[in-house]
N, C-alpha and C positions, 0 to 999 in steps of 0.2 A: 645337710639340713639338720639341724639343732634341735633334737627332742624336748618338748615340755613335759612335764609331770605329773599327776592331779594336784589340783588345789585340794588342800585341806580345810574345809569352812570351819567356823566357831562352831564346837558343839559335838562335830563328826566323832564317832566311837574311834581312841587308835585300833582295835582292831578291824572295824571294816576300810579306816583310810592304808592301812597294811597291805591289805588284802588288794584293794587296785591298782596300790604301789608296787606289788610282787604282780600281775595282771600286766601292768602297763608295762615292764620290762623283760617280759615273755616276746610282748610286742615289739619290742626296740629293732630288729634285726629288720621287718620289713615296714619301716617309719610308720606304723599305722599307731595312735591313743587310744584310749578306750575313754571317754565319755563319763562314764561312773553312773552318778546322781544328783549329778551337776543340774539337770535339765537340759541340755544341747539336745537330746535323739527329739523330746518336747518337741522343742522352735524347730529343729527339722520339720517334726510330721505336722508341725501345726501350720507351718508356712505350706504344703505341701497341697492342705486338705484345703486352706484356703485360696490357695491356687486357684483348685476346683471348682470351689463353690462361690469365690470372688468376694469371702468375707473374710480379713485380716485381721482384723481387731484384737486378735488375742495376739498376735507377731508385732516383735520392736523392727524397726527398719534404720537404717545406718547407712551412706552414701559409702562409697571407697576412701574419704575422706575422713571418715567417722563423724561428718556431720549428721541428723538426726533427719531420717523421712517420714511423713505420717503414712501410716498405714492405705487412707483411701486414698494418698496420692501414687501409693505404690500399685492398687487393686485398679485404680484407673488408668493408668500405664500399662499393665498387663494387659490391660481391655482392649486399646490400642494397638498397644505391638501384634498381637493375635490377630487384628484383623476381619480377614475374610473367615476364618475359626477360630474367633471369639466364641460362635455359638455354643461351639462341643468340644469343651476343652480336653485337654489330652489325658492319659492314664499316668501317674506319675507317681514310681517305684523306687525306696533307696538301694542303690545297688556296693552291699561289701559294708566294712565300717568305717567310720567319720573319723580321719585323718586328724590329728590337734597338733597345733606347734605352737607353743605358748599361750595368746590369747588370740588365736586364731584356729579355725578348723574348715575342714571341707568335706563334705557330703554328695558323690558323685549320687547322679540321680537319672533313671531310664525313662526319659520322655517320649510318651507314643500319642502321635495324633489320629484317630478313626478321619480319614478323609472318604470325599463323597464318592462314590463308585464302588468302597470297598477297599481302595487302597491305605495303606497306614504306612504312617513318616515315623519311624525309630532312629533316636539316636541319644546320647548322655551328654551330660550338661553338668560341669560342679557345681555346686550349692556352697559360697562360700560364708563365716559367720564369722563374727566377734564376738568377744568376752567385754565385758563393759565393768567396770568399778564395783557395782554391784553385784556382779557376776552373774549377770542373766545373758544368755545369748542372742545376738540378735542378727538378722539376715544384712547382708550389704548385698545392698539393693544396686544392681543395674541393669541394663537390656538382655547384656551379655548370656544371663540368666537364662531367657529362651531360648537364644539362639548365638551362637558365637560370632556371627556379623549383624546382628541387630544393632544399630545405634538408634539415642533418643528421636523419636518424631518417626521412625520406620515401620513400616506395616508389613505384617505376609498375607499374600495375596493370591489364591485361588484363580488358576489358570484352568481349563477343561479341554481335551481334546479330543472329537467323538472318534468312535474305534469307525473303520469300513463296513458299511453292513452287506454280509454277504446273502447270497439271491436263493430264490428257492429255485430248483434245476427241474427237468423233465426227465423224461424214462432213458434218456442216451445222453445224459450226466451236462449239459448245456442249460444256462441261465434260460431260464423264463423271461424274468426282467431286465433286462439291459439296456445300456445307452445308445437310444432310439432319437434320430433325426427329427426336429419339432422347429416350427416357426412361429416367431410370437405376432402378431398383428397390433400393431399400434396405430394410432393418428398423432399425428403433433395439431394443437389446437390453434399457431396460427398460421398454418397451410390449409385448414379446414377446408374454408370458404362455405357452402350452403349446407349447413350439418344437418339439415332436414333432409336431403335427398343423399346427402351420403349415407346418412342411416337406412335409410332405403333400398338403397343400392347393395352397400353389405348385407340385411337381413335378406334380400333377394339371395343373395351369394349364398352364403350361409345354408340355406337351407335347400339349395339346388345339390349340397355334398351326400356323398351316396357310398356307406350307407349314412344315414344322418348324424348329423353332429347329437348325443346325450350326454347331456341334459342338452334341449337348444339354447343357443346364444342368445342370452334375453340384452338387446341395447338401448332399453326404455331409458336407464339413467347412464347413455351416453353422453347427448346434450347435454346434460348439465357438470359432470363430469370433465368434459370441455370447457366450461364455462369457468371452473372451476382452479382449472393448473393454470400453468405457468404456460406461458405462451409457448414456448419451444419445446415443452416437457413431453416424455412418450409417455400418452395417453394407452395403457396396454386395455385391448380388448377382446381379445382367445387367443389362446394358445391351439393352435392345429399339428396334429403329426405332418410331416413331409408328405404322404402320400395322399391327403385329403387338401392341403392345404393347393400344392399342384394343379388338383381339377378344374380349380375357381381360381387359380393366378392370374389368368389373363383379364377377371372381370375386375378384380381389384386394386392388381398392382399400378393401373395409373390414377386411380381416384385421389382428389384432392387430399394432402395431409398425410394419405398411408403412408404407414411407415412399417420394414418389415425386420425382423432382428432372428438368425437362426443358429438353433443351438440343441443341444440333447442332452435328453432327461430319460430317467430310468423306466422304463414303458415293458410292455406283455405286450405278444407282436400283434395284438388288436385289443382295443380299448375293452370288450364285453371276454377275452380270454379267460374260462376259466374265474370269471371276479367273484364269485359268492366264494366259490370253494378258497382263493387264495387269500383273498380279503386285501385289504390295502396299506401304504406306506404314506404317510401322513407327516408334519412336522407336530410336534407334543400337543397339544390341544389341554385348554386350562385343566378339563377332568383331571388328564395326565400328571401334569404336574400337582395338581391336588391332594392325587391319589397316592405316589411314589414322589414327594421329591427328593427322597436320594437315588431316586435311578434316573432321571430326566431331568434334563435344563431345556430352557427354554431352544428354538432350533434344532433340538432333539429329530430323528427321524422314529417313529411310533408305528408297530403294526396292528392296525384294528382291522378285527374279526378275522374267520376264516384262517389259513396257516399263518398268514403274518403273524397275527393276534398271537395264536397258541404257543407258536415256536419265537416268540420275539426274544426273549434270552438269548437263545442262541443266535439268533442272527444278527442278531446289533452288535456283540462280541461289547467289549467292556473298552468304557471310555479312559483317555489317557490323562495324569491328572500331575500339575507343574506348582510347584508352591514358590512363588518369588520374594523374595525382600523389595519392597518398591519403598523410594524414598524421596518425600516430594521434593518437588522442584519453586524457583523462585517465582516462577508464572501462576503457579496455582496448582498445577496437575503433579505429577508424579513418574520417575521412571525405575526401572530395573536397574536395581544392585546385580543383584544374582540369582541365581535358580539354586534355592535350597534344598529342593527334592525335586524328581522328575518321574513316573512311571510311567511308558509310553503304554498309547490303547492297543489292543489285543483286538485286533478285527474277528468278526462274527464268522460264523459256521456254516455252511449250505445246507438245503433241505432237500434231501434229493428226492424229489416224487416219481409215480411212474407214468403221468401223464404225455400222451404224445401231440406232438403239437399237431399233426396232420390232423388227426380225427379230434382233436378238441374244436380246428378251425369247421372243420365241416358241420361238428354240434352246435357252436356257436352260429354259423352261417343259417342251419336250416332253423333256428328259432329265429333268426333276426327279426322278420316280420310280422310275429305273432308277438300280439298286445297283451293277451291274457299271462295271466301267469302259468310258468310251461317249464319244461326240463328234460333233457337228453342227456342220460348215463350210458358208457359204454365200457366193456368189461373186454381181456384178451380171454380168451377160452381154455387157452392152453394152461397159462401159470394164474391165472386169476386178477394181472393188473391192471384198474381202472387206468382207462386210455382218454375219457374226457367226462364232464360234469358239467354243464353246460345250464345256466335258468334264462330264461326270457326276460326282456327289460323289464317286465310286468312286475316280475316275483323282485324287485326295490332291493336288491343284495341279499335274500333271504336263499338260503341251498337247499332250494326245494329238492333238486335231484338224490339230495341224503337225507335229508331230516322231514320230508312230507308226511304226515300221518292222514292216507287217505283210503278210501276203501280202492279194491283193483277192479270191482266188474270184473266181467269175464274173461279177462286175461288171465284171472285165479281158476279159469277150469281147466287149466292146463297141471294146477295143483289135485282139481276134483279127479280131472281125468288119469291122474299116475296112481290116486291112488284105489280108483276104480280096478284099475287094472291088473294092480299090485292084488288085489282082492280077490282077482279072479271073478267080480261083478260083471265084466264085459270084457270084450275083444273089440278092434276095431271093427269087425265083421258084424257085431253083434246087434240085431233090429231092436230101434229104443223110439216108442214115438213121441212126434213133436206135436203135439196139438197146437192151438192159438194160446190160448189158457190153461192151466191146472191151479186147485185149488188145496191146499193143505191147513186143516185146522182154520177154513174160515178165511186165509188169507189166498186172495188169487194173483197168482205167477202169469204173466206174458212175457212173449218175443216183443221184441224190438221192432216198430211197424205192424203188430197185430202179422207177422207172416207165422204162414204155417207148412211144416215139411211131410207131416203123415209118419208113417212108419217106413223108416230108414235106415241104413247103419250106423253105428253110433258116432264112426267118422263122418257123415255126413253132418249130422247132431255138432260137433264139434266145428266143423271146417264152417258151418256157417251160423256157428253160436246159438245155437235151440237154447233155451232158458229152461221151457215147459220139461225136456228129455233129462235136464240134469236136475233141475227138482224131482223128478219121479224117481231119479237114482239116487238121490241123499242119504238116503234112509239104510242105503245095505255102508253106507262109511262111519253109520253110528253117529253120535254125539262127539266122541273125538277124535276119529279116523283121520280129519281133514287138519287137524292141528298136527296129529304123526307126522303124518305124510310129510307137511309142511316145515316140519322140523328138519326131516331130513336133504331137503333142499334149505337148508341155510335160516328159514323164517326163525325168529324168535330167539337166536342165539346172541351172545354175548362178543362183539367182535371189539376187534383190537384192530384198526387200520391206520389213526393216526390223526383220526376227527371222526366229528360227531357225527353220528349215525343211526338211523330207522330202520329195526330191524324188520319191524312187524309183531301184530298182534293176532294169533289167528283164534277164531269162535271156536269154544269147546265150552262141554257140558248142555246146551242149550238142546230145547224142546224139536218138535217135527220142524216149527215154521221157523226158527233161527239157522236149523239146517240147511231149510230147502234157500236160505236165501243166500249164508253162507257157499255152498258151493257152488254159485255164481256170482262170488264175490261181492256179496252186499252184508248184512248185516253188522256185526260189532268186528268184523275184519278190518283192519287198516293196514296197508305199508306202505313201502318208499318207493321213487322209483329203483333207488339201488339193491332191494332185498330183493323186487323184482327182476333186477338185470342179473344179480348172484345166483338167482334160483333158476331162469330160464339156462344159464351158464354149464349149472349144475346138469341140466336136463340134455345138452349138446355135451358135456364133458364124461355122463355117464357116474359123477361122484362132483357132490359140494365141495367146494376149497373155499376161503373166506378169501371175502376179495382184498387186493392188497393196493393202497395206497402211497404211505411215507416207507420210503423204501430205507433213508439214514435222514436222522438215529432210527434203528429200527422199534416197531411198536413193542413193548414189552409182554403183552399177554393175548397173541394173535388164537383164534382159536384154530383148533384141529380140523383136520379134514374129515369128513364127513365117508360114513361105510359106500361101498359100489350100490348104484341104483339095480334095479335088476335089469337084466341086459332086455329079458323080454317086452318087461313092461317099457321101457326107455325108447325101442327100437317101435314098439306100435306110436308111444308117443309122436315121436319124430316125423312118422308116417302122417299124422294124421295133423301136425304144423307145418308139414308141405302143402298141404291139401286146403289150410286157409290159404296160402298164396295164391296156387295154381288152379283151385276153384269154389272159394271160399269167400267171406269178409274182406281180405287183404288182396284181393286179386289184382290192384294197382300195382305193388312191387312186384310181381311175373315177369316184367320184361327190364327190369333192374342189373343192368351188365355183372358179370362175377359171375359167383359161388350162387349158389341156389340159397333163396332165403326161406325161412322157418318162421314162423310167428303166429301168434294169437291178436284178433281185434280184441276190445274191453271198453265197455261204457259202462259206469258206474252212478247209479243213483247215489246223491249224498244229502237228500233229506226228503219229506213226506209227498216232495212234488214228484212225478216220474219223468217231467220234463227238465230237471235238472240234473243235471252228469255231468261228469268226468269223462273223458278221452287218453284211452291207453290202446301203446300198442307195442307188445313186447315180441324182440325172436332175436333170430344169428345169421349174418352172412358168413361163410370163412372160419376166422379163428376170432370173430368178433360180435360179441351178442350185447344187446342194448335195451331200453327202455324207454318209452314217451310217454310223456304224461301231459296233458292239458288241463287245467282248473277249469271244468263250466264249459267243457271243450267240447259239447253235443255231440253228437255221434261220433266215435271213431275214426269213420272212413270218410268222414269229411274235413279235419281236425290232426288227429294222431298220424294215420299211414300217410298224409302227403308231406305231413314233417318227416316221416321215417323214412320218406321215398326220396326225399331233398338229401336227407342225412346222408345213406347208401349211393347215391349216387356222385354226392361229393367225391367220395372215397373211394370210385370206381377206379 
């Protein structure tokens, strides 16, 4: 290859044209020029920057021909060739120095495209120039430029391929969500025949399935919806899992028109499993793409709320992403040249929880029926892992069973009662009376039904919820005795489990009557059912552990375990949440197969009415302690223990 030399312009000093002349023949041995003060590095960076910013005007352009191109014909080619990223054009760096051979030079250059997902297409491309008469340099302009199979009229074009999303798992490493048996219900509109009573006939169907179809199958705008397709067309009208769809087969499968199609979709082995806490799998939804469009395309699968939501990074794993040369066709359309870049998707991560599916089925089971908004958490006693989380259709997706902020009622005198104890205030032996009333600073305390017990031991006091006996005893826990205490069962701590959580707020500093009302659980106290099911945990295990949820990735700042309860005080407690069971408030779970149950009833006022409460009813069978809560759920033992009795017996 034939070295060129500098040009010497009119004017140039002989000493500085020396000096590139002794420069450029340093250079001779590996063919590279040296540029000078010609202008060339110029029309490099200036074609480069206008790359970028798609204004050329200060660049001359030259075909391979050394015919002459304008400028906006070259910046509109580029616009084209680019494509599906046109939008964000690439980063473009000269790499080493610009090569000259006579009136010719070349300029290798590091082209990187930021593609959508994250991935980036690197590769080099020369930048070839001419010396022109007047000795300006100028680009010769072709495809080639981009991409070294680009010809004129070709585009690159943006392929997406989504990664696998993998599942969130249970406490013995098995998907939660998996591809689950479902039938689709369709009509074809001209097998119909009387779509008045076929609608009939289905919504009859429909709603004989047990437990019921949520949301019901609304087919007001079925009629018309028929009217509307195409005569042969499968008119879809629910999608049923396999094992609901079964029950009502016989009523529907010969109806005029039906039509059935079966297939599986990624399902939780019942529709109400666990759903506030996991939250759902959705295709992108406009927000979505509004919000991130460079993580999501349309078709996308999206986890909103609950783990999906939180952990959706990881589980979608990163999409795979193909840049083609397409180059149309004489029809109109367009096909594949070639695949110029390829990065295949990296499927998603698992989430491994510790939930069990038995005892989630049984939490889920025993709210099914209950309308109000409700919640069953359960806790293993031994290592601390939530075993299910459970709300009622009521509570509309919301995890009440972690994030409730409500007072506990007397299910917290299991909090007054340790730390009575701890105080040395009483023993369970110890005579505390219960009048019908007591009054403190003006404000008067009752039992629940105006009952009255006299003077009795303080387990009795306890086993059948005296109001009046734990008001009278407020006063030796102080002002902040009952926050202590509370603390040391888990309330008010800072936990790390892997979703949102209530820890509780408990009354401290307040006068005689924020006392007496707190330590039966009313006043400015609130908590969860979970800080409740962690704290009753704490009271069967003898010492708080934080309860533990996302088991991988694990949580990064879980809190510590909690000092030994005192064995004494712990051991009267115990005593004396046998004795709601066995002759107390909760005396419906008594004959409950198993382990002997523990528990406290709790009805909670939550505003100035007394005929407004809550229903709680917390304790432990086994190696398994739980929590019930009812919104508005009136007494207790009408409410709470027969869900709690539903639950435990599930699990018998």
């Amino acid at each position: 290859m034939p070295l060129s030399y500098p040009y010497r312009r009119p004017g140039t000093p002989p000493r500085r044209w020396l000096a590139a002349l002794a420069a450029c023949a340093l250079a001779a041995a590996t063919l590279v020029g040296c540029s000078g003060d010609d202008g060339l590095d110029d029309s490099v960076d200036a074609f480069l920057a206008g790359w970028r910013s798609g204004k050329l005007d200060e660049v001359g352009f030259v075909e391979a021909t050394g015919a002459r191109v304008p400028a906006a014909t070259v910046a509109e080619e580029i616009k084209k060739l680019s494509g599906d990223l046109a939008a964000t054009p690439p980063t473009l760096d000269r790499v080493g120095d610009v090569e000259i051979t006579k009136n010719l030079a070349t300029a290798r250059v590091d082209i990187r495209w930021a593609l959508p997902g994250g991935a980036t297409w690197a590769y080099q491309r020369p930048v070839r120039l001419r010396q022109n008469s007047g000795d300006q340099w100028q680009v010769i302009w072709e495809p080639q430029v981009l991409h070294e199979q680009l010809a004129r009229g070709d585009r690159l074009a943006l392929r997406r391929t989504a990664a696998p999303r993998a599942g969130v798992l249970d406490g013995a490493g098995q998907p939660i969500v998996t591809p689950r048996p479902v039938v689709r219900i369709g009509v074809q509109p001209s097998e119909a025949g009387d779509v008045k009573a076929l609608v009939a006939r289905l919504d009859a169907a429909f709603k004989a399935v047990r437990p019921p179809i949520s949301p019901p199958v609304d087919l007001t705008d079925l009629p018309q919806r028929l009217s509307a397709a195409d005569p042969d067309a499968f008119v879809e009208v629910v999608t049923l899992r396999d094992e609901a769809y079964r029950q009502i087969r016989s009523r529907i499968y010969d109806l005029p028109g039906t039509t059935f199609r079966a297939e599986k979709l990624d399902l939780a082995p019942t529709r109400e499993f666990a759903r506030a806490l996991l939250g759902t799998v959705d295709q992108a939804q406009a927000d979505d793409l509004a919000a991130h469009p460079d993580l999501y395309a349309k078709g996308d699968l999206v986890g909103h709320g609950g783990l999906q939501g939180r952990y959706d990074e990881r589980l979608r794993g990163a999409p795979g992403t193909t840049v083609e040369i397409r180059r149309p066709t004489p029809e109109g359309g367009s096909t594949v040249v070639t695949e110029a870049f390829r990065q295949e998707p990296t499927a998603g991560q698992p989430v491994r929880t510790s939930l069990d599916v038995a005892t989630q089925n049984a939490a889920d089971a025993a709210l099914r029926a209950e309308k109000r908004r409700s919640a069953v958490v359960a806790l293993r006693i031994s290592d601390g892992a939530v075993l299910a989380a459970a709300n009622g259709p009521g509570a509309a997706g919301e995890n009440l069973a972690f994030t409730a902020q409500v007072p506990p009622g007397s299910t917290f005198k299991t909090v007054s009662a340790l730390g009575l104890l701890d105080r040395g205030a009483v023993t369970p032996q110890t005579v505390v009376d219960c009048p019908k009333t007591r009054v403190v600073d003006g404000r008067s305390f009752k039992n629940s039904d105006d009952f009255v017990l006299g003077r009795v031991p303080f387990r009795t006091d306890f086993a059948k919820s005296c109001n009046t006996a734990f008001v009278a005893l407020a006063p030796q826990l102080g002002p902040d005795g009952l926050a202590a205490t509370g603390r040391t069962l888990g309330l008010e701590g800072r936990w790390d489990l892997g979703a949102d959580v209530f820890t509780g707020k408990v009354s401290t500093g307040g006068g005689p009557t924020e006392q007496a009302a707190a330590a039966i659980g009313q006043g400015t106290t609130v908590v969860s059912p979970l800080a409740m099911a962690g704290a009753t945990a704490a009271v069967a295990r003898g010492r708080w552990e934080q309860p533990k949820l996302v088991l991988d990735p694990a949580p990064a700042a879980p809190a510590g375990s909690g000092p030994p309860l005192k064995a004494e005080s712990v051991a009267g407690l115990k005593t004396m949440m046998r004795e709601v069971v066995t002759a107390g408030s909760g005396r419906t779970l008594a004959d409950v197969p198993g382990d002997p149950v523990y528990g406290k009833t709790g009805t909670a006022e939550y505003d100035n009415d007394p005929t407004h409460t809550h229903a709680w009813f917390v304790g432990w069978r086994g190696d398994v302690a739980f929590a019930v809560f009812v919104e508005q759920g009136g007494s207790s033992t009408a409410s709470a223990v027969p869900i709690a009795e539903r639950f435990l017996r599930a699990l018998s």
